[in-house]
C-alpha positions as CSV (number, residue, x, y, z in Angstrom):
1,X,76.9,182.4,91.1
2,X,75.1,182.7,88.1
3,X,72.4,181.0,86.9
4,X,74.1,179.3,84.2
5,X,77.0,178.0,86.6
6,X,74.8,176.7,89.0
7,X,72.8,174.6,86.6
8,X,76.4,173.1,85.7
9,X,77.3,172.7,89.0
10,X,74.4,170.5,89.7
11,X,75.1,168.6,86.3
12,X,79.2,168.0,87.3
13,X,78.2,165.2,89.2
14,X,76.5,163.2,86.4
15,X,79.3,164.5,84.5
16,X,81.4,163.1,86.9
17,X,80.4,159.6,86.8
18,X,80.5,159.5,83.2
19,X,84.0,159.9,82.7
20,X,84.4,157.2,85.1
21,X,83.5,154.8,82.3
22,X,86.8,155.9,80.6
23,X,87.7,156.6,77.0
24,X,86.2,153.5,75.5
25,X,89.7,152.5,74.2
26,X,89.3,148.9,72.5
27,X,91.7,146.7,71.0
28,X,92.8,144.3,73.5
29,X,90.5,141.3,72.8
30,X,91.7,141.7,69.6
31,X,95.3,141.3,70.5
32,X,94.3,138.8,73.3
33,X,93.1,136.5,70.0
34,X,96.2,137.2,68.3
35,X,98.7,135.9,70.9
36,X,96.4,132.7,71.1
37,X,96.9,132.2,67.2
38,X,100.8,132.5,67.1
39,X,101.1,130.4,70.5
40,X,99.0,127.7,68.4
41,X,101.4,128.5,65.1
42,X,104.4,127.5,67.9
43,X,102.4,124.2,69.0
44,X,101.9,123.1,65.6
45,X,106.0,123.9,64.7
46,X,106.5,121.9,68.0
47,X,104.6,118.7,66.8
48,X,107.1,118.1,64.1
49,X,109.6,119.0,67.0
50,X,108.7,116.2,69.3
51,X,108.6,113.9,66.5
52,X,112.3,114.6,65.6
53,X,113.6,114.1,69.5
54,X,111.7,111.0,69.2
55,X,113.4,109.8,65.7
56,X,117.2,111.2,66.6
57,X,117.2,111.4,70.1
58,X,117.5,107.8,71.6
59,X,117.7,106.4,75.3
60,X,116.7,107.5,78.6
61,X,117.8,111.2,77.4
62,X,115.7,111.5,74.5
63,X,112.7,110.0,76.6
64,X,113.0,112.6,79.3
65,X,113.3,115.2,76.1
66,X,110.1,114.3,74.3
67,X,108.2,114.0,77.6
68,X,109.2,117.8,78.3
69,X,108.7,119.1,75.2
70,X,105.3,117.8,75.6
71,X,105.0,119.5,78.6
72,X,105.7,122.8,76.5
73,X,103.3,121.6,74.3
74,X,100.4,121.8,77.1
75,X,101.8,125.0,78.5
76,X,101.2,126.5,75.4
77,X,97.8,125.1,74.7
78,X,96.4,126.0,77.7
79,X,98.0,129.6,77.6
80,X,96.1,130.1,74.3
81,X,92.9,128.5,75.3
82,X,92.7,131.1,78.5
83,X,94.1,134.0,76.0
84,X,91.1,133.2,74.1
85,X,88.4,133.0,76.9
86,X,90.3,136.2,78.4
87,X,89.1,137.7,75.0
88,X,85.6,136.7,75.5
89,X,86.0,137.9,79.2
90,X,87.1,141.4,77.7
91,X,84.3,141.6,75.2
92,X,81.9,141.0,77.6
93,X,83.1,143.4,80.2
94,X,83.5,146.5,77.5
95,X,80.1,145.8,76.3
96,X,78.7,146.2,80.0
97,X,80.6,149.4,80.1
98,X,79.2,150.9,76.9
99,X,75.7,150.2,77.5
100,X,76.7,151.8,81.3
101,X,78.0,154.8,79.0
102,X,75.5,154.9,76.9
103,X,72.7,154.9,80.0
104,X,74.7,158.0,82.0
105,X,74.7,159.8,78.7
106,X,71.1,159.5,78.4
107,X,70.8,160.7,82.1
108,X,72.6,163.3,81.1
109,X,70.7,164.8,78.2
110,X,67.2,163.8,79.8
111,X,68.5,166.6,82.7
112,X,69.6,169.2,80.5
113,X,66.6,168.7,78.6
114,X,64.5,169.7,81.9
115,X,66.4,172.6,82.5
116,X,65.8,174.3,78.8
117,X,62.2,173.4,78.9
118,X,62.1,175.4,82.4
119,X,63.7,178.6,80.5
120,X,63.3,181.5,82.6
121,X,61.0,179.7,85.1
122,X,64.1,177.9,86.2
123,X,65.4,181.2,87.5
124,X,62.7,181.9,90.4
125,X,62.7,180.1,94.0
126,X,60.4,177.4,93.2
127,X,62.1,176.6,89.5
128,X,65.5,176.3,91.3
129,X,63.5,174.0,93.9
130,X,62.8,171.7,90.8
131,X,65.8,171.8,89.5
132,X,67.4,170.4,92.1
133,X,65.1,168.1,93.2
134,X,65.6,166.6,89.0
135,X,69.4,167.3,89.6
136,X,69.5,164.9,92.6
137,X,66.6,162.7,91.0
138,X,68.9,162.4,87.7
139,X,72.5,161.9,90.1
140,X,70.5,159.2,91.7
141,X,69.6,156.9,88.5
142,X,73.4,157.4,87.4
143,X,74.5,156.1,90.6
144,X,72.6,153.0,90.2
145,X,73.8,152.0,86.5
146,X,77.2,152.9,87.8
147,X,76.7,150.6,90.8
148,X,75.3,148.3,88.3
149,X,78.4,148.1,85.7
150,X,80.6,147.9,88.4
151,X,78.9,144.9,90.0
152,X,79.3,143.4,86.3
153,X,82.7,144.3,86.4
154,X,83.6,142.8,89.7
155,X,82.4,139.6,88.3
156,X,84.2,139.6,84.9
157,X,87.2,140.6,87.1
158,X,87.0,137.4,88.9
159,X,87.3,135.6,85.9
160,X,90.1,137.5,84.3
161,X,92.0,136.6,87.6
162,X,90.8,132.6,87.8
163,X,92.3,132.7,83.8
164,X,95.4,134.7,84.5
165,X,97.2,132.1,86.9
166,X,100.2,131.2,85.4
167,X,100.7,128.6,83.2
168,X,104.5,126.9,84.3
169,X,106.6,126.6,81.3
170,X,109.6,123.9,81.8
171,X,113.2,125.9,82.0
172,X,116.1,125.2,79.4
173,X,119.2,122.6,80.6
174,X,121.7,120.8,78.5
175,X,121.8,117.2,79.6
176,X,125.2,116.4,81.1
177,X,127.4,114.6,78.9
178,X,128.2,110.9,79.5
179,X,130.0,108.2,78.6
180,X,129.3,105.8,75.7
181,X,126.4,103.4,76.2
182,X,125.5,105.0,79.2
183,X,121.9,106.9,80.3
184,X,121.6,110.5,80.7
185,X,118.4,111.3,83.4
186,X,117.3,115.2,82.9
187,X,115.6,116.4,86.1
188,X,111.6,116.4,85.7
189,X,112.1,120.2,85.9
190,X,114.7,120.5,83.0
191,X,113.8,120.4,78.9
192,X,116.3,120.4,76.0
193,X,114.3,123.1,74.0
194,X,114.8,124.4,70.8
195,X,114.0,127.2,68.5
196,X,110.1,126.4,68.5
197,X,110.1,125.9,72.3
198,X,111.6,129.4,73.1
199,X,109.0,131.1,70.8
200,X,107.0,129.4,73.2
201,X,108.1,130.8,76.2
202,X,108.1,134.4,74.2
203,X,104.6,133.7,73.5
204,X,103.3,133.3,76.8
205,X,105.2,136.4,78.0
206,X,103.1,138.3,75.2
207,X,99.9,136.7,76.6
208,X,100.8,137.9,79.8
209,X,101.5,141.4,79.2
210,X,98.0,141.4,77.3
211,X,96.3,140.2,80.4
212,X,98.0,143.5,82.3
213,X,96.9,145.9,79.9
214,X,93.4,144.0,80.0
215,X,93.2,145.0,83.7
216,X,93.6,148.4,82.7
217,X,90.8,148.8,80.0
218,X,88.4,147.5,81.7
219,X,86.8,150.7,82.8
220,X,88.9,153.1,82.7
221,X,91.1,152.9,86.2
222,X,87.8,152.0,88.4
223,X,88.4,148.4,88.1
224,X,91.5,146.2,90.8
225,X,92.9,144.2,88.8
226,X,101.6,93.1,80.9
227,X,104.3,93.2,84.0
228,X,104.2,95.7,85.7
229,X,106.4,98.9,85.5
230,X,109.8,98.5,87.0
231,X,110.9,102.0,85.5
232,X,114.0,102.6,83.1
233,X,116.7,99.9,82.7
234,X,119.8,100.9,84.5
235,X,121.8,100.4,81.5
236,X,120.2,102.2,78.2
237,X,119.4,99.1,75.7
238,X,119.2,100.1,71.6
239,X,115.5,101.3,70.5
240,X,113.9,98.8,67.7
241,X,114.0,101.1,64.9
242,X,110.4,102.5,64.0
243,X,109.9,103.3,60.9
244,X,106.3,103.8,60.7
245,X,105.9,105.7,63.9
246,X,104.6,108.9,62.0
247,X,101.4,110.1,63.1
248,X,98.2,109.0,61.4
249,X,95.8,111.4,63.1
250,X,96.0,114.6,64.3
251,X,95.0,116.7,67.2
252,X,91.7,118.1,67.7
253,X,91.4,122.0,67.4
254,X,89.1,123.0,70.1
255,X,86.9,120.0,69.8
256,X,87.9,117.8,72.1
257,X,87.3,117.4,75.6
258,X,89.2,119.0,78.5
259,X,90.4,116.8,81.1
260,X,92.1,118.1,84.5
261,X,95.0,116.2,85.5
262,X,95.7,115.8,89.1
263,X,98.7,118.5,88.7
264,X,96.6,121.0,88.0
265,X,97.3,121.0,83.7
266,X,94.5,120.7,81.7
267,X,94.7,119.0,78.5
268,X,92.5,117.9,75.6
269,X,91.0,114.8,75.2
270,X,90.3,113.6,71.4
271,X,86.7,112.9,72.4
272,X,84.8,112.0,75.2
273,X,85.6,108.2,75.6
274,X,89.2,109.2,76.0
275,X,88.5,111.4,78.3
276,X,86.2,108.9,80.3
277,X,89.3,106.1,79.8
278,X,91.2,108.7,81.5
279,X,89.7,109.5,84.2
280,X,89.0,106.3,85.3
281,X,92.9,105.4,84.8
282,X,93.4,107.9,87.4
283,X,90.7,106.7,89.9
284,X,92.8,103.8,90.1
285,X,96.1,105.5,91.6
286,X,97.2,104.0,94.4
287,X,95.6,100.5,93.4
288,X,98.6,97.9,94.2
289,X,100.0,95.5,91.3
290,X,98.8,92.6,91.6
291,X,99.3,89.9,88.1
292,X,96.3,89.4,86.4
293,X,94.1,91.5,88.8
294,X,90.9,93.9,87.0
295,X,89.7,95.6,90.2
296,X,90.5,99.2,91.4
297,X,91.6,99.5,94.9
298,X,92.6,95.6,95.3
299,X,94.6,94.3,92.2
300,X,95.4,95.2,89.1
301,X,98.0,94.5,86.1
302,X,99.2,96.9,83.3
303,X,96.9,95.7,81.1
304,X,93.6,94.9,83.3
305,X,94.0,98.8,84.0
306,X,94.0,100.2,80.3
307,X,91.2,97.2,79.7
308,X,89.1,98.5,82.7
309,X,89.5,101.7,82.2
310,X,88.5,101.6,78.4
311,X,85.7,99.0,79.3
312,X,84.0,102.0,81.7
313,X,84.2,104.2,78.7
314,X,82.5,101.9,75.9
315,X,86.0,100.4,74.3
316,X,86.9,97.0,74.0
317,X,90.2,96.3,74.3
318,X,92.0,92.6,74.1
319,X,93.4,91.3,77.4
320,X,97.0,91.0,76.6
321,X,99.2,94.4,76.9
322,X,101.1,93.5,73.4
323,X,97.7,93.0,71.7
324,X,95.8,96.6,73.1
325,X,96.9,98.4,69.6
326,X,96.2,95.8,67.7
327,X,93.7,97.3,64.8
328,X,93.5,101.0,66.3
329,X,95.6,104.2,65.1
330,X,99.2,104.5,65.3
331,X,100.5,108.6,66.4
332,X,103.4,109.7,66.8
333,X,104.8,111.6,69.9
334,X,103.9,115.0,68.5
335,X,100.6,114.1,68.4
336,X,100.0,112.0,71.8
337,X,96.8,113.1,73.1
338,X,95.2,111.9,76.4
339,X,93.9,108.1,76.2
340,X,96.1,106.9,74.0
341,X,98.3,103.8,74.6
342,X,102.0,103.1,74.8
343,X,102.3,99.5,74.3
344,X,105.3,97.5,74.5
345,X,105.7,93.7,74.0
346,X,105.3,92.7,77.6
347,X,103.8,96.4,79.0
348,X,101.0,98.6,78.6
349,X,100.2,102.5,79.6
350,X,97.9,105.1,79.5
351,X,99.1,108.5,78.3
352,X,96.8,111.2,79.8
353,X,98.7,114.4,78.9
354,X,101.3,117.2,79.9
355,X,104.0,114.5,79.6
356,X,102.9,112.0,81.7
357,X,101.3,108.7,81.5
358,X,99.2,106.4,84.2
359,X,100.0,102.4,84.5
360,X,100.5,99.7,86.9
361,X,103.3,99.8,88.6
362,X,103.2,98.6,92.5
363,X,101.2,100.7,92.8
364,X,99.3,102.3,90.1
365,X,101.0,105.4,89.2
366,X,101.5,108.5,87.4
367,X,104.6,109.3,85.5
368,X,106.4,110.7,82.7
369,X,105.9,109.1,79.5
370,X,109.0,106.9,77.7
371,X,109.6,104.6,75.4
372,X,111.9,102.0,77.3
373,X,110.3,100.0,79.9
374,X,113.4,97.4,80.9
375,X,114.5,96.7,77.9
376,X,111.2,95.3,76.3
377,X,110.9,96.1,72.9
378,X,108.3,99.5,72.2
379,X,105.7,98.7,69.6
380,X,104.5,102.2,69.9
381,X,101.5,104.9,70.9
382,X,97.9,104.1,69.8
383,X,94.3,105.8,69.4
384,X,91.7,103.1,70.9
385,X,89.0,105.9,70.3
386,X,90.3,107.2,66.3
């Protein structure tokens, strides 16, 4: 072997480990933030979607509608949220690579540098000694940033996974057709959806086939990838018209406050006392009804929940269920957000998200958000905390 083939040989293994950082192919944050931005482009068509249900789509049908559609609405928001902290997961991990590059590379020259400055020394018994003793001195160092980056890399893997769960999106039905003045019941798995609903679903499949090819950047192929609630009226009664149900707020982007529901969704909160009125709503599950009663775990009515629960959070709210929206923000259903209130003339809720609501029913319970509560009349959604 000649001299020249035997300092190469000792180098290959460096050489080695720096193609096991990969090409340093980009671009997948990039697209990661892209799918995020049309999946919120689809959520903002679907506001105006809900809102339509809501105005042309009456009865026990178009409740169960809207509340799915909302449910679309939080599968796409949180899709977008993890496509944008996959992107900042991505970032991180091909910056840890380059410096990892950057580090061998150095290794690298700082050997080859030793073995020109040895010239023809390098050629007798005790230059080849040195070289390698340097060769396994240099291998050495390059095994530890590579050990180093992919420590990093394990970590930043366990995030991508955590993020990439997935995120359910309701499946299409067409309600069954039924006879005049009767109620049509979709199944809690079913939604009506429309055009802005299936870009949703079309969405999310794009996030999720930028996750994959994430995996596969990240370097190179080294890393594994009132009363209480007696629940719809078994005969559909005529909604009061609403005329001026049209939102007067609208939603947060990114600066609200996320709240996990006990499904597993996580939605956003407007700001934090929502999110407080929430959570306390939900400590009380399980509390039976009891008229009049304001104390979790023994007693409570509709209204002495949503009065309790805002109470814990800083908000005053009257005692009377008909009286809670008195002098606070009126949204509509494409823009419900967690915390706010569906108040009818003799019933109060708590909406906390993903198409549900929390309230006093024997005993306090979650479940989906609607508009008819026995045939009371709906005043409408409020914002205690606008």
């Amino acid at each position: 072997m000649s001299a020249e083939a035997a300092v190469g040989a000792l180098a290959e293994p460096i050489v080695e480990l720096l193609r096991s950082f990969g090409s340093g192919r980009g671009g997948t944050a990039e697209v990661l933030r892209e799918t995020a931005a049309a999946v919120d482009q689809v959520r903002a068509e679907g506001r105006a979607t809900v809102d339509r249900m809501y105005q042309e789509w009456r009865g026990r049908a178009g409740d169960a509608a809207v509340d799915e559609a909302l449910r679309v609405q939080t599968s796409a928001a949180m899709a977008s949220e993890r496509g944008r902290a996959m992107a900042v997961v991505v970032e991180r991990a091909d910056a840890e690579v380059a410096a990892g590059r950057r580090e061998v590379e150095e290794i690298l020259r700082s050997f080859t540098a030793e073995v020109e400055a040895m010239g023809a020394a390098g050629l007798t018994a005790g230059g080849v000694t040195a070289l390698v003793e340097s060769a396994i001195d240099h291998i050495g160092r390059a095994m530890r940033v590579v050990e180093r980056v992919r420590a990093e890399l394990d970590s930043e893997a366990a995030a991508m996974r955590d993020l990439a769960r997935p995120v359910p999106v309701p499946g299409q039905v067409t309600p069954a057709a039924a006879e005049p003045g009767d109620a049509v019941v979709l199944p809690a798995a079913s939604v009506p959806t429309d055009g802005a609903a299936a870009q949703a679903g079309t969405s999310l499949a794009a996030a999720g086939g930028a996750v994959a090819a994430a995996g596969h950047t990240l370097f190179g192929s080294g890393l594994s990838p009132g009363g209480p609630h007696t629940g719809p009226a078994s005969v559909t009664t005529p909604k009061t018209p609403d005329h001026g149900h049209d939102s007067t707020v609208t939603q947060p982007q990114g600066n609200g406050v996320t709240v996990t529901l006990p499904d597993g969704s996580t939605v956003e909160a407007p700001n934090q006392r929502a999110a407080d009125a929430v959570r306390n709503a939900l400590s009380a599950v399980g509390t039976p009804y009891v008229w009049g009663g304001e104390t979790p775990g023994a007693g409570m009515d509709c209204s002495g929940l949503t009065q309790w629960a805002y109470a814990q959070a800083g908000v005053s709210l009257p005692r009377m269920a008909q009286e809670q929206g008195y002098g606070h923000q009126r949204v509509g259903p494409g823009d419900l957000m967690p915390g706010d209130l569906a108040v009818w003339d003799g019933h109060v809720a708590m909406v906390i998200g993903n198409g549900q609501l929390v309230e006093a029913g024997d005993p306090v319970q979650v479940g989906p958000i609607r508009t008819e509560n026995s045939g009371m009349r709906f005043l409408g959604f409020y914002r205690p905390t606008a």
